[in-house]
PDBQT receptor file of N, H, CA, C and O in Angstrom, charges set to zero:
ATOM      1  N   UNK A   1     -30.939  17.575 -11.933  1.00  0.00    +0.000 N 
ATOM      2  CA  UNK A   1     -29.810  16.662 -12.024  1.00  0.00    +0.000 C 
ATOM      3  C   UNK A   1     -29.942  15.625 -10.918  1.00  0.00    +0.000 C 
ATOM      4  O   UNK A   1     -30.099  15.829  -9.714  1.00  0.00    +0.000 OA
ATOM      5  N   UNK A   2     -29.835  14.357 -11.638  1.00  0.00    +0.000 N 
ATOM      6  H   UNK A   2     -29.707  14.192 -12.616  1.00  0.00    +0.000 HD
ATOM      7  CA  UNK A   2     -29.824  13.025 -10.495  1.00  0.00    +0.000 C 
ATOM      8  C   UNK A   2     -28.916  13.079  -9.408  1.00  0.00    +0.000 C 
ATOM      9  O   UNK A   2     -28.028  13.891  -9.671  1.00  0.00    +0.000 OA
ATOM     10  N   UNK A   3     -28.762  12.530  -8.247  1.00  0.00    +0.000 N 
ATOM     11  H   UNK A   3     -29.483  11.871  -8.034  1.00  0.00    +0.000 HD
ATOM     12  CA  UNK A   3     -27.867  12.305  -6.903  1.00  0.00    +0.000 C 
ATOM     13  C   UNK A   3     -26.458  12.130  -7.736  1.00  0.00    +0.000 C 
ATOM     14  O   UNK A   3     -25.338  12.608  -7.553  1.00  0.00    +0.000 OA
ATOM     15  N   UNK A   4     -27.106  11.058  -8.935  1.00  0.00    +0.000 N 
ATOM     16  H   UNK A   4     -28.016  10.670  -9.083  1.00  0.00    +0.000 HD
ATOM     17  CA  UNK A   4     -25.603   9.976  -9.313  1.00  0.00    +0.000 C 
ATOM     18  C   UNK A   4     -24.824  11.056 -10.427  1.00  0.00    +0.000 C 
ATOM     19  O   UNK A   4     -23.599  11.047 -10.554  1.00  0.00    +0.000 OA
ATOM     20  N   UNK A   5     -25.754  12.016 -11.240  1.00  0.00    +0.000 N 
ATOM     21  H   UNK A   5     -26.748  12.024 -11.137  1.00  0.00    +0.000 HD
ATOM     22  CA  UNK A   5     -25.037  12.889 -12.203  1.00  0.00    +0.000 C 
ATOM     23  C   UNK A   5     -24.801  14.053 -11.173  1.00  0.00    +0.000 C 
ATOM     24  O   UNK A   5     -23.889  14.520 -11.855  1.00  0.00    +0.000 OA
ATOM     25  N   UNK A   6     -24.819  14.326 -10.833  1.00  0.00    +0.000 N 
ATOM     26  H   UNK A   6     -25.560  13.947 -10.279  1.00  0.00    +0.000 HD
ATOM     27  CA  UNK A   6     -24.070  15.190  -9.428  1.00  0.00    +0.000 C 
ATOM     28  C   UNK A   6     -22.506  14.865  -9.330  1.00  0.00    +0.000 C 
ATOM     29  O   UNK A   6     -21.508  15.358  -9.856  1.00  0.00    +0.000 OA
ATOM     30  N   UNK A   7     -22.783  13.562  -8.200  1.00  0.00    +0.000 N 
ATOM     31  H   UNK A   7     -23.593  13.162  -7.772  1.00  0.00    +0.000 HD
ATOM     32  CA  UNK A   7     -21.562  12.741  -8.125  1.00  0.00    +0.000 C 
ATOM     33  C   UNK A   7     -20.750  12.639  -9.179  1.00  0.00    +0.000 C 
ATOM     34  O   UNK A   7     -19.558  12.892  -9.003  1.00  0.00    +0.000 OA
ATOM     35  N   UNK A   8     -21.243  12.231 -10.550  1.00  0.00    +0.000 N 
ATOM     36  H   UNK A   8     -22.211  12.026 -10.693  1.00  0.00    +0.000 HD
ATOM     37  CA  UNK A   8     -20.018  11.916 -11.012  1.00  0.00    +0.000 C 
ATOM     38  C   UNK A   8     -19.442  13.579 -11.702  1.00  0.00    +0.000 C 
ATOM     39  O   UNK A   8     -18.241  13.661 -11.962  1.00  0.00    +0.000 OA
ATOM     40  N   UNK A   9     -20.082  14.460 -11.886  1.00  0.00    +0.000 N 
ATOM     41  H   UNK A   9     -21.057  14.394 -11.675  1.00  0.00    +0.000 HD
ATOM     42  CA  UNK A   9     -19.924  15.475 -12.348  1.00  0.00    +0.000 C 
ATOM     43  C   UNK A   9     -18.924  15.978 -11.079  1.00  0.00    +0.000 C 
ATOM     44  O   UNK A   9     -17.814  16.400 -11.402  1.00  0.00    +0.000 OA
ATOM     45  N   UNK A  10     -19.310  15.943  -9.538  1.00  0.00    +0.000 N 
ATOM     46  H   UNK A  10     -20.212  15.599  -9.276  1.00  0.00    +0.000 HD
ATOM     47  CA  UNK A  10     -18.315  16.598  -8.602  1.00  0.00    +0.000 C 
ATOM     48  C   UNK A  10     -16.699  15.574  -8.974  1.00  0.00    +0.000 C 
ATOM     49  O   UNK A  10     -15.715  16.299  -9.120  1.00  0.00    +0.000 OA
ATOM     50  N   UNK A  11     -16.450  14.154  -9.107  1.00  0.00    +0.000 N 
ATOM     51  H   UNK A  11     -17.250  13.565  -8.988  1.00  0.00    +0.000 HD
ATOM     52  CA  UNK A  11     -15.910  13.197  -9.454  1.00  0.00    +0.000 C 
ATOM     53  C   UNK A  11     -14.887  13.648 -10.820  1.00  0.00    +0.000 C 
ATOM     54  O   UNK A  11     -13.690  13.377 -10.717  1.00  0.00    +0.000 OA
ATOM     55  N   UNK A  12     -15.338  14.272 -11.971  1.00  0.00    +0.000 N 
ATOM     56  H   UNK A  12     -16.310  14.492 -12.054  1.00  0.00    +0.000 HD
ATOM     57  CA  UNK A  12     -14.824  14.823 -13.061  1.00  0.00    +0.000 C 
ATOM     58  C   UNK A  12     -14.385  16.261 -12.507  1.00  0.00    +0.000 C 
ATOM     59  O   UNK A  12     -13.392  16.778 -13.019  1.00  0.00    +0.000 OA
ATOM     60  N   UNK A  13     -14.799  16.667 -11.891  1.00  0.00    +0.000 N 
ATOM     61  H   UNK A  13     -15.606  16.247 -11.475  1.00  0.00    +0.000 HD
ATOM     62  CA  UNK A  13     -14.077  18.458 -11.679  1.00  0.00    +0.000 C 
ATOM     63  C   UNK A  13     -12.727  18.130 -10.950  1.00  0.00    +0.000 C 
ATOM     64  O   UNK A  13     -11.613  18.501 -11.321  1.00  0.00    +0.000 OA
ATOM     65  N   UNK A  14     -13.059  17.271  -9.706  1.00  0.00    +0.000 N 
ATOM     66  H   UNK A  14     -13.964  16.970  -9.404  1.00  0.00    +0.000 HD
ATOM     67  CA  UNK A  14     -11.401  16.994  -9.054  1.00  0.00    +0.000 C 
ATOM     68  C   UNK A  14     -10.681  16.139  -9.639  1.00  0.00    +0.000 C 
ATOM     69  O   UNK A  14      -9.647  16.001  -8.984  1.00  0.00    +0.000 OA
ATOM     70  N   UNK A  15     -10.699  15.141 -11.018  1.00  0.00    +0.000 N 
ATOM     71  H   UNK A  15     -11.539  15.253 -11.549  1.00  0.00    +0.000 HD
ATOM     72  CA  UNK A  15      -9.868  14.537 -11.552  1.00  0.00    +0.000 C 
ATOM     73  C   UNK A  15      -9.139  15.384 -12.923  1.00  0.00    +0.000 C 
ATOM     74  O   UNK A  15      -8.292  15.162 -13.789  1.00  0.00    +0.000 OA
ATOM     75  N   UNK A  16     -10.272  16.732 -12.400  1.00  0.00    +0.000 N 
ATOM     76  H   UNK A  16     -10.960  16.913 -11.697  1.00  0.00    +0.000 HD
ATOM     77  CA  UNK A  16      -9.494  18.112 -13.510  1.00  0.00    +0.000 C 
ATOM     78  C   UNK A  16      -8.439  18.584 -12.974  1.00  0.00    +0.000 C 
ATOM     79  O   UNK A  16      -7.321  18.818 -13.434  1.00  0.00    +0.000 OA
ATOM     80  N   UNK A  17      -9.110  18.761 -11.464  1.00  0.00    +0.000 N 
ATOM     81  H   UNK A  17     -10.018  18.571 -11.090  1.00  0.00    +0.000 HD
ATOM     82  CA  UNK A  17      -8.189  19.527 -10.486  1.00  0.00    +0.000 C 
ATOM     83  C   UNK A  17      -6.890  18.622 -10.377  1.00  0.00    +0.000 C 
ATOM     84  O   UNK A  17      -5.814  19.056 -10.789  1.00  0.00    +0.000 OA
ATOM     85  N   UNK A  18      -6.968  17.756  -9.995  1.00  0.00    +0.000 N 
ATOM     86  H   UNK A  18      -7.842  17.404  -9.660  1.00  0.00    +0.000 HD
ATOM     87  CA  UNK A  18      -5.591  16.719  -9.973  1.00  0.00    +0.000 C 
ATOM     88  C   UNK A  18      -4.715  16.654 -10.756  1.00  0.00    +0.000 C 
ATOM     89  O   UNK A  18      -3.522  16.570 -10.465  1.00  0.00    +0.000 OA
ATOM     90  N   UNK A  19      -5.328  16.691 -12.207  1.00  0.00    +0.000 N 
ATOM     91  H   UNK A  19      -6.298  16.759 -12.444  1.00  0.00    +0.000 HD
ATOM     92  CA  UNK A  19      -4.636  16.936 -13.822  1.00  0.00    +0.000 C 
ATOM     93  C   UNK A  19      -3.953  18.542 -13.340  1.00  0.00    +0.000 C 
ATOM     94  O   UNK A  19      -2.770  18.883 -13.362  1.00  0.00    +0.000 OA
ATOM     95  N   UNK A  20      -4.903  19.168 -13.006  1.00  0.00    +0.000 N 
ATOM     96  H   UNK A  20      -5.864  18.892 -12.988  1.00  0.00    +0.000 HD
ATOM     97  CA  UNK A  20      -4.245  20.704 -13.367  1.00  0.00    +0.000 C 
ATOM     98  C   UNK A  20      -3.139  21.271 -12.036  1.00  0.00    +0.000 C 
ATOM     99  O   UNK A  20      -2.137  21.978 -11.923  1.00  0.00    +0.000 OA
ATOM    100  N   UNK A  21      -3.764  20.712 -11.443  1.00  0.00    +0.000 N 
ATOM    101  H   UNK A  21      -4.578  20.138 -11.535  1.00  0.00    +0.000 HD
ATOM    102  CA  UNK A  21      -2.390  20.554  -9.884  1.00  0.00    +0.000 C 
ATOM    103  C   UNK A  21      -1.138  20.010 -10.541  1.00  0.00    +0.000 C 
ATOM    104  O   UNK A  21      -0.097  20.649 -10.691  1.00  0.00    +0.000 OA
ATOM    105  N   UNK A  22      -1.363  18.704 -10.933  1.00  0.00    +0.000 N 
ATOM    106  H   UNK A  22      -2.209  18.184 -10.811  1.00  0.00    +0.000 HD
ATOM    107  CA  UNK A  22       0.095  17.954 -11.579  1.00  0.00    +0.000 C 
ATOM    108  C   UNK A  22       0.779  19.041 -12.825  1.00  0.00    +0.000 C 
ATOM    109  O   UNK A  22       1.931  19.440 -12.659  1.00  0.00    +0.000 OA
ATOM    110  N   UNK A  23       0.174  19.374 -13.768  1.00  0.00    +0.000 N 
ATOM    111  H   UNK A  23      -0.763  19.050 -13.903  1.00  0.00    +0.000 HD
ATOM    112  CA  UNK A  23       0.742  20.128 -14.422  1.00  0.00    +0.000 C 
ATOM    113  C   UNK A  23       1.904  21.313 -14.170  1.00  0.00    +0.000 C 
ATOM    114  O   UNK A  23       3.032  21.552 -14.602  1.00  0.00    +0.000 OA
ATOM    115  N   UNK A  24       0.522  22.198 -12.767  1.00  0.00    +0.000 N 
ATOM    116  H   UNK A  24      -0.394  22.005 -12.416  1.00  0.00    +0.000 HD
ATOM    117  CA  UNK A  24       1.429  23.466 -12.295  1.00  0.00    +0.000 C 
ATOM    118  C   UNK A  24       2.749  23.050 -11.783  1.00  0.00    +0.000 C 
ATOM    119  O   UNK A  24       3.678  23.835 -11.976  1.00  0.00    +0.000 OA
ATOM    120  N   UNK A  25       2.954  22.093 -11.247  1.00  0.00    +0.000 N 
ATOM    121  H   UNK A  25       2.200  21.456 -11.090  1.00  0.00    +0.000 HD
ATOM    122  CA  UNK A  25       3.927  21.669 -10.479  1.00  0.00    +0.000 C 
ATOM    123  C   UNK A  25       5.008  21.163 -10.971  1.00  0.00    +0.000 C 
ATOM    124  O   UNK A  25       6.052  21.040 -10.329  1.00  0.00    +0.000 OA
ATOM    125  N   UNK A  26       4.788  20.712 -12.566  1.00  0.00    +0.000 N 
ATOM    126  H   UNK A  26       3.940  20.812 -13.087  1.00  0.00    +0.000 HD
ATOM    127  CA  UNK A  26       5.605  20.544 -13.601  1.00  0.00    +0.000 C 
ATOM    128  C   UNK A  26       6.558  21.621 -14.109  1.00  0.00    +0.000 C 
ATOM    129  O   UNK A  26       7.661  21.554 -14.652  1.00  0.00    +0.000 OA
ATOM    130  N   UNK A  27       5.362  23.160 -13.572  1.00  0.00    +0.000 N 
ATOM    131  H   UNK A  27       4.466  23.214 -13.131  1.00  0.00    +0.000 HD
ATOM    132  CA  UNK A  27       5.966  23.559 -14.454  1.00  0.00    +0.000 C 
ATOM    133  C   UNK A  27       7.031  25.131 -13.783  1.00  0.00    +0.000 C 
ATOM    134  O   UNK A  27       6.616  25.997 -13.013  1.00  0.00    +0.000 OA
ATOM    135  N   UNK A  28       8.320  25.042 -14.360  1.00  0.00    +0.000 N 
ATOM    136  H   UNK A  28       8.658  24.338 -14.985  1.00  0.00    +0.000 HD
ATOM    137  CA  UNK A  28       9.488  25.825 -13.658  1.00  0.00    +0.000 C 
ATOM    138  C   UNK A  28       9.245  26.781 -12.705  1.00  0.00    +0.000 C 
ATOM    139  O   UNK A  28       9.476  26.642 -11.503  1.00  0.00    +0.000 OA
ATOM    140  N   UNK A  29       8.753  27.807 -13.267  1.00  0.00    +0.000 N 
ATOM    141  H   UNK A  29       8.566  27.920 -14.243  1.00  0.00    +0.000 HD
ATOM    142  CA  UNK A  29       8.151  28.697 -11.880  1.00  0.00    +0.000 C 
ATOM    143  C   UNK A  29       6.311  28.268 -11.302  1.00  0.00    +0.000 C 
ATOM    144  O   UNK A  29       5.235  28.849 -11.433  1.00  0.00    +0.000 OA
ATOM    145  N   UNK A  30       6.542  27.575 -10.954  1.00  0.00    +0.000 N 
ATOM    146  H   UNK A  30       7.417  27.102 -10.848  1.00  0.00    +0.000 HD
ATOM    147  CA  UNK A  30       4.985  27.321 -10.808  1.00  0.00    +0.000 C 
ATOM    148  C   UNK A  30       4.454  28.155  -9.687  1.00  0.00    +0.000 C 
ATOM    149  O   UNK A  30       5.104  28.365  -8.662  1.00  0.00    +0.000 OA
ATOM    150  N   UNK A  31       3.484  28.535  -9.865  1.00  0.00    +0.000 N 
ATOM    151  H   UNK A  31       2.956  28.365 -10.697  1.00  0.00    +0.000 HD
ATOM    152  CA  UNK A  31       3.114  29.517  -8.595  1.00  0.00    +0.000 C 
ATOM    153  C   UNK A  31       1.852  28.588  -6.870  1.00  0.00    +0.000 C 
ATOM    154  O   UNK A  31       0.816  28.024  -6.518  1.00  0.00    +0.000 OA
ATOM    155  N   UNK A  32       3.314  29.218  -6.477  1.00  0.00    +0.000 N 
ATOM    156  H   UNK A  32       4.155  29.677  -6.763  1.00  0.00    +0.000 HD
ATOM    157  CA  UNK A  32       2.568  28.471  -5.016  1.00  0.00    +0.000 C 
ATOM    158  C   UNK A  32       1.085  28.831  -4.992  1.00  0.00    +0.000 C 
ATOM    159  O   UNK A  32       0.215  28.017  -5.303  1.00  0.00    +0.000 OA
ATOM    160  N   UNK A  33       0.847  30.012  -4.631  1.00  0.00    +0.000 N 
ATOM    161  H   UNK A  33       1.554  30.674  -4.378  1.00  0.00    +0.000 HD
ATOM    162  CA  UNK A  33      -0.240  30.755  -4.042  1.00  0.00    +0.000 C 
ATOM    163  C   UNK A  33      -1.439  29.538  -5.134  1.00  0.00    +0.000 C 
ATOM    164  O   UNK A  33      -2.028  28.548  -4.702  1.00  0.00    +0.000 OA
ATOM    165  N   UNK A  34      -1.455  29.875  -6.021  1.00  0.00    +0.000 N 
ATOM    166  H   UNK A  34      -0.976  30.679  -6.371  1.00  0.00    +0.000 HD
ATOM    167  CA  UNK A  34      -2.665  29.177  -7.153  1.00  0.00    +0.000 C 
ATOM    168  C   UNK A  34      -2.460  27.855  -6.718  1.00  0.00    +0.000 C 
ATOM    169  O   UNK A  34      -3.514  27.326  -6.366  1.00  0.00    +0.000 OA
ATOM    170  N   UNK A  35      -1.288  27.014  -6.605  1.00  0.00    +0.000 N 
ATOM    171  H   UNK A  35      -0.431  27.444  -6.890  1.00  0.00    +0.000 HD
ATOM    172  CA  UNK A  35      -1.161  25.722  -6.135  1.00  0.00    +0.000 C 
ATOM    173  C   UNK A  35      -1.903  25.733  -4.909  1.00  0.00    +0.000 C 
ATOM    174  O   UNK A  35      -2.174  24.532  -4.923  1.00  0.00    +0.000 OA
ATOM    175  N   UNK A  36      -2.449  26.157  -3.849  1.00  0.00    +0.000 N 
ATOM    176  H   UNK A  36      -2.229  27.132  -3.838  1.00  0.00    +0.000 HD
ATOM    177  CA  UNK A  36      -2.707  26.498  -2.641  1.00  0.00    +0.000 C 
ATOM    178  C   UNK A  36      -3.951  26.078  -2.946  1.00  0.00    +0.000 C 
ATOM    179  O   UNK A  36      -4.544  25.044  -2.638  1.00  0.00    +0.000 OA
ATOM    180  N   UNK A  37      -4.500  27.676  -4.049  1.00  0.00    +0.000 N 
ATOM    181  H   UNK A  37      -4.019  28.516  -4.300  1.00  0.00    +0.000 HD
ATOM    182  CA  UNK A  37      -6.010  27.462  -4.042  1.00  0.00    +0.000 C 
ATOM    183  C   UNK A  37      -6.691  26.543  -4.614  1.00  0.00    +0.000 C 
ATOM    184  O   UNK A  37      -7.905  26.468  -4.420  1.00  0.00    +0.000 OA
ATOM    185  N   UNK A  38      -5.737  25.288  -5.788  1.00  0.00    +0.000 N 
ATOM    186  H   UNK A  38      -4.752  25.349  -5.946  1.00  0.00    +0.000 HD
ATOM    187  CA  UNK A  38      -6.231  24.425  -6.503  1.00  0.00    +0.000 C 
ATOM    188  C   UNK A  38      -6.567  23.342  -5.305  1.00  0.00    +0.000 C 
ATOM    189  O   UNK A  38      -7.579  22.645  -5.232  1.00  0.00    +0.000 OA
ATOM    190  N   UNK A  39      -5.464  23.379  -4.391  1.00  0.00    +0.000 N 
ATOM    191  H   UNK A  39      -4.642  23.945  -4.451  1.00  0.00    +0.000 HD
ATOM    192  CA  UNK A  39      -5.536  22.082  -3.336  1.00  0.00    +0.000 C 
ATOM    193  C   UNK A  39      -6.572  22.427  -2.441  1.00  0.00    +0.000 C 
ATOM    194  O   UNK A  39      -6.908  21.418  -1.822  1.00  0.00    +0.000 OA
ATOM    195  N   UNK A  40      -7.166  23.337  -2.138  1.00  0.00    +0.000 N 
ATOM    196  H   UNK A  40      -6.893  24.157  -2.641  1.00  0.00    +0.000 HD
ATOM    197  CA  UNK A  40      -8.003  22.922  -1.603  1.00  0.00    +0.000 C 
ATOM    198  C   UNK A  40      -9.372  23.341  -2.188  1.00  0.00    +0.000 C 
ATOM    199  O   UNK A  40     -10.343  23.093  -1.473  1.00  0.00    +0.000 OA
ATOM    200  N   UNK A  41      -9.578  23.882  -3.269  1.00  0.00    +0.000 N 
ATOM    201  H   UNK A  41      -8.789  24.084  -3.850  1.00  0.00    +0.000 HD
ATOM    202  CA  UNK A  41     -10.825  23.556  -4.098  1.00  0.00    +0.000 C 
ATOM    203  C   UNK A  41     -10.998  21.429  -4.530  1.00  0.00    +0.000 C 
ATOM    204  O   UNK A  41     -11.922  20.661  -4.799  1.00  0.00    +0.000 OA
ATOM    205  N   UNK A  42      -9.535  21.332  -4.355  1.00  0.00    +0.000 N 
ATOM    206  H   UNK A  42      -8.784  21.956  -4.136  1.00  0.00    +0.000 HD
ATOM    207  CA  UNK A  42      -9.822  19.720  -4.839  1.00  0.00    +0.000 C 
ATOM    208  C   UNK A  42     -10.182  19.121  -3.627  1.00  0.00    +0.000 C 
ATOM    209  O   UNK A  42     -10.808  18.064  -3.711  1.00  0.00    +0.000 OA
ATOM    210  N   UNK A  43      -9.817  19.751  -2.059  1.00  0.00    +0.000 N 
ATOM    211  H   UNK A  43      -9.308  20.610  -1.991  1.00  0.00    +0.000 HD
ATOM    212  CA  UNK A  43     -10.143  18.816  -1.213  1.00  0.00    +0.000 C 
ATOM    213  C   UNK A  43     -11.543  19.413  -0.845  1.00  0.00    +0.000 C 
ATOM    214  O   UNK A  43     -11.800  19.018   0.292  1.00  0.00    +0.000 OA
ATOM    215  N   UNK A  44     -12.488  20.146  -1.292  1.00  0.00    +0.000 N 
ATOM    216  H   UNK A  44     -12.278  20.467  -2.216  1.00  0.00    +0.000 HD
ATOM    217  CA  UNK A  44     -13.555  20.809  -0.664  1.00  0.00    +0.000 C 
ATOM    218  C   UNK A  44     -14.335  19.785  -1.737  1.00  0.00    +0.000 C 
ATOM    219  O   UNK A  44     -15.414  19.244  -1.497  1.00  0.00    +0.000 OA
ATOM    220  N   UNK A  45     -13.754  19.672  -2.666  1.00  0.00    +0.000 N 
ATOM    221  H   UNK A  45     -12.877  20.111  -2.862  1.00  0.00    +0.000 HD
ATOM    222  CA  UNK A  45     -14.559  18.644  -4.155  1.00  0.00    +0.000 C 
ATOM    223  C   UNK A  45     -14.861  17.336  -3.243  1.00  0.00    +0.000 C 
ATOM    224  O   UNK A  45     -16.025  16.984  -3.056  1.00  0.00    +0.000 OA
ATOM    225  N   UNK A  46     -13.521  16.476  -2.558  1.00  0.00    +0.000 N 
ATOM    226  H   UNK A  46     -12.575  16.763  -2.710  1.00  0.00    +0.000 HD
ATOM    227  CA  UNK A  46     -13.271  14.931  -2.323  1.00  0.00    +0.000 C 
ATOM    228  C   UNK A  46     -14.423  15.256  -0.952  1.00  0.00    +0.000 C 
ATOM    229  O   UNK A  46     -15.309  14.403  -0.882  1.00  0.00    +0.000 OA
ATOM    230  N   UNK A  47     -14.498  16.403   0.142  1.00  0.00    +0.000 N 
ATOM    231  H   UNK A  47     -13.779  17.096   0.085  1.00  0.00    +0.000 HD
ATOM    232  CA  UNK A  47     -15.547  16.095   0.984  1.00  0.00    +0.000 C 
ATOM    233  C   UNK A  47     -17.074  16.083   0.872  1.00  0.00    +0.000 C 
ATOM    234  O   UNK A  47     -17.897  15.386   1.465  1.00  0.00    +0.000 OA
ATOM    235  N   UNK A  48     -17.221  16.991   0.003  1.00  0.00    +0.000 N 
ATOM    236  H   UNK A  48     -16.552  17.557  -0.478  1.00  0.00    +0.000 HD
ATOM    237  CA  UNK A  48     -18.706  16.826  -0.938  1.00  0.00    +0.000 C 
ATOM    238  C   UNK A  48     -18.843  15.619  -1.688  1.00  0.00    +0.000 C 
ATOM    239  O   UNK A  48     -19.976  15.141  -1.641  1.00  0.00    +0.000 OA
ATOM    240  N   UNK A  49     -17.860  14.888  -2.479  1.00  0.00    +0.000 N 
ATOM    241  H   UNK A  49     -16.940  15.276  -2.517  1.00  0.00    +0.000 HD
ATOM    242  CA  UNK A  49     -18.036  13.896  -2.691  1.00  0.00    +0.000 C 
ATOM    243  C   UNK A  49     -18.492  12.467  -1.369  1.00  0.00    +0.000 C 
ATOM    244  O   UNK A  49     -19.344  11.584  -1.467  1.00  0.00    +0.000 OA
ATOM    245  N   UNK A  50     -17.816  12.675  -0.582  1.00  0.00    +0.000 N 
ATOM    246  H   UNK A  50     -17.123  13.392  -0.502  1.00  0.00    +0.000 HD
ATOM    247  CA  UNK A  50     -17.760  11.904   0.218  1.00  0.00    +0.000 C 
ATOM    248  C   UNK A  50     -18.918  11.755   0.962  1.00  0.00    +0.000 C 
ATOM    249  O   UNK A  50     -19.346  10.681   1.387  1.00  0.00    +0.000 OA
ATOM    250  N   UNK A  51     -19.642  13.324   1.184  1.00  0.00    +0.000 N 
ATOM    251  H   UNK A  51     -19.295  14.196   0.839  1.00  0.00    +0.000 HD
ATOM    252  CA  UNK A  51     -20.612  13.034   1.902  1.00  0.00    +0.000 C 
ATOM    253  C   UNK A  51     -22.040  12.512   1.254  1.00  0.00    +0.000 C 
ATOM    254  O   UNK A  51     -22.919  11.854   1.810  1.00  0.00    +0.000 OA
ATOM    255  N   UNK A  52     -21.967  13.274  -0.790  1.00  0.00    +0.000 N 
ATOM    256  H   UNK A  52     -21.253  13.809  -1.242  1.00  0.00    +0.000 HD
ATOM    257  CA  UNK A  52     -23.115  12.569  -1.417  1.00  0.00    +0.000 C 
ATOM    258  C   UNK A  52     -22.726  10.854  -1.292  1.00  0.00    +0.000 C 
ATOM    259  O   UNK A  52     -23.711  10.181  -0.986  1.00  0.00    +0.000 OA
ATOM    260  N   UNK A  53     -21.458  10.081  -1.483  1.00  0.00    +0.000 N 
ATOM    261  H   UNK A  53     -20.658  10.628  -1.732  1.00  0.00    +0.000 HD
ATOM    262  CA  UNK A  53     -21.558   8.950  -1.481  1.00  0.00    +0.000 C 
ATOM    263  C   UNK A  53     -21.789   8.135   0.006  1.00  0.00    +0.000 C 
ATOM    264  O   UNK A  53     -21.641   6.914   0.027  1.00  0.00    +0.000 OA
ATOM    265  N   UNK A  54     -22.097   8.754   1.036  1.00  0.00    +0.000 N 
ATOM    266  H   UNK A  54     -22.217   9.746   1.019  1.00  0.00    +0.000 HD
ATOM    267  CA  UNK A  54     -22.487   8.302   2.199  1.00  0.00    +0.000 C 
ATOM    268  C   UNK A  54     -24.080   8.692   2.108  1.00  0.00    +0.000 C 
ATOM    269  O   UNK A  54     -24.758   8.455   3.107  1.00  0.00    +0.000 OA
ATOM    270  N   UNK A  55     -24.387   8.977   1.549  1.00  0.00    +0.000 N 
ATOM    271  H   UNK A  55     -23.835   9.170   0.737  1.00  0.00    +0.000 HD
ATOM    272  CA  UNK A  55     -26.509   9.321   1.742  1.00  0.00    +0.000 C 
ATOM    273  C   UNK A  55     -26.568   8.512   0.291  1.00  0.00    +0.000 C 
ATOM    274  O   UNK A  55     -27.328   7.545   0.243  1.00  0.00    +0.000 OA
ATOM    275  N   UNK A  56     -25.881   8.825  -0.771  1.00  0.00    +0.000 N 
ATOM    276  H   UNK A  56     -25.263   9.610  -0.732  1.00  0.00    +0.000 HD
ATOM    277  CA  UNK A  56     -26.506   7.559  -1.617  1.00  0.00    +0.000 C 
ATOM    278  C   UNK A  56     -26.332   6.195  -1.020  1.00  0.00    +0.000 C 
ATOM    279  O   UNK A  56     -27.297   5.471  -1.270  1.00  0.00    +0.000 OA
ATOM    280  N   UNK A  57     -25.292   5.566  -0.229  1.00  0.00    +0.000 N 
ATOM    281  H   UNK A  57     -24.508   6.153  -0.026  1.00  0.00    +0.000 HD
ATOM    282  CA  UNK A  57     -24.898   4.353  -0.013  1.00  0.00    +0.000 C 
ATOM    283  C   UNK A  57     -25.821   3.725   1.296  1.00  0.00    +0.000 C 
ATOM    284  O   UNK A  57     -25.228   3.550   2.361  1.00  0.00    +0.000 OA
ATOM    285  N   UNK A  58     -26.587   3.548   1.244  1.00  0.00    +0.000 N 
ATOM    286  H   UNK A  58     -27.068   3.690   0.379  1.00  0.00    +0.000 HD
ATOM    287  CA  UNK A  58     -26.829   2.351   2.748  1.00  0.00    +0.000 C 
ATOM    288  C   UNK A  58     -25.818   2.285   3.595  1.00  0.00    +0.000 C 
ATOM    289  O   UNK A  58     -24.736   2.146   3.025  1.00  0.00    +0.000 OA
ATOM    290  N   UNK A  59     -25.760   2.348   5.103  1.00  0.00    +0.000 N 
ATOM    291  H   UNK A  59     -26.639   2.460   5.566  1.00  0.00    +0.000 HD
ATOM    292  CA  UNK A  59     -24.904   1.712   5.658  1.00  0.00    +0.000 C 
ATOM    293  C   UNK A  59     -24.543   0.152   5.759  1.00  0.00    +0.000 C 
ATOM    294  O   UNK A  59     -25.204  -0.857   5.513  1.00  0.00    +0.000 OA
ATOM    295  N   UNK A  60     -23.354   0.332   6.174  1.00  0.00    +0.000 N 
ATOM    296  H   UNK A  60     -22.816   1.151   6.374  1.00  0.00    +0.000 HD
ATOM    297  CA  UNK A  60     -22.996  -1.469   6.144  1.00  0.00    +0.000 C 
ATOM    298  C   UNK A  60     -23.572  -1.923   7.402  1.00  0.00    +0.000 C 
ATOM    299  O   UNK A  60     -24.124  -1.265   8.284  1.00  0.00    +0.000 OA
ATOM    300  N   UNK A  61     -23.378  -2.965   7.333  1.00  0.00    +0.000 N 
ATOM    301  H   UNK A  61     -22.929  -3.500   6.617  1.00  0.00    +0.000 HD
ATOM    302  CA  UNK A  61     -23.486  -3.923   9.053  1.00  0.00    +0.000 C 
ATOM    303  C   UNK A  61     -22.418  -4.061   9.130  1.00  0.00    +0.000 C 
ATOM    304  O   UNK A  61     -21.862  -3.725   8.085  1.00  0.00    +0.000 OA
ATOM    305  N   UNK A  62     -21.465  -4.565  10.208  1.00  0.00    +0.000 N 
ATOM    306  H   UNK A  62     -21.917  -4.838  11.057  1.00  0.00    +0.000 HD
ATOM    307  CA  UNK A  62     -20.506  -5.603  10.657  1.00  0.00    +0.000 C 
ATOM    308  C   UNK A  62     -20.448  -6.472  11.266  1.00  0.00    +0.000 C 
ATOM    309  O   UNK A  62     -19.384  -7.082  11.374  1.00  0.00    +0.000 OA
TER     310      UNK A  62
């Protein structure tokens, strides 16, 4: 799998996670604990993302 099908594949799992976060939270008894573990499987997603899009990207100048 390419750098870029990586990325967008990590990119599609946390815009699942986000969908499925919003939902639980919709819904009457929603359960904290699982809300817990969704939030931070989505933020362990956005720092892996972050760090493949810093080694694919060149740095800038300023």
């Amino acid at each position: 799998m390419s750098m870029h099908n990586h990325l967008a594949e990590l990119e599609r799992r946390h815009k699942a996670l986000e969908r499925e976060i919003e939902t639980e939270k919709l819904r009457p008894a929603a359960d904290d604990l699982r809300l817990v573990e969704m939030k931070r499987k989505k933020l362990l997603l956005k720092d892996e993302i972050q760090k493949l899009r810093t080694s694919v990207q060149p740095p800038t100048l300023h």
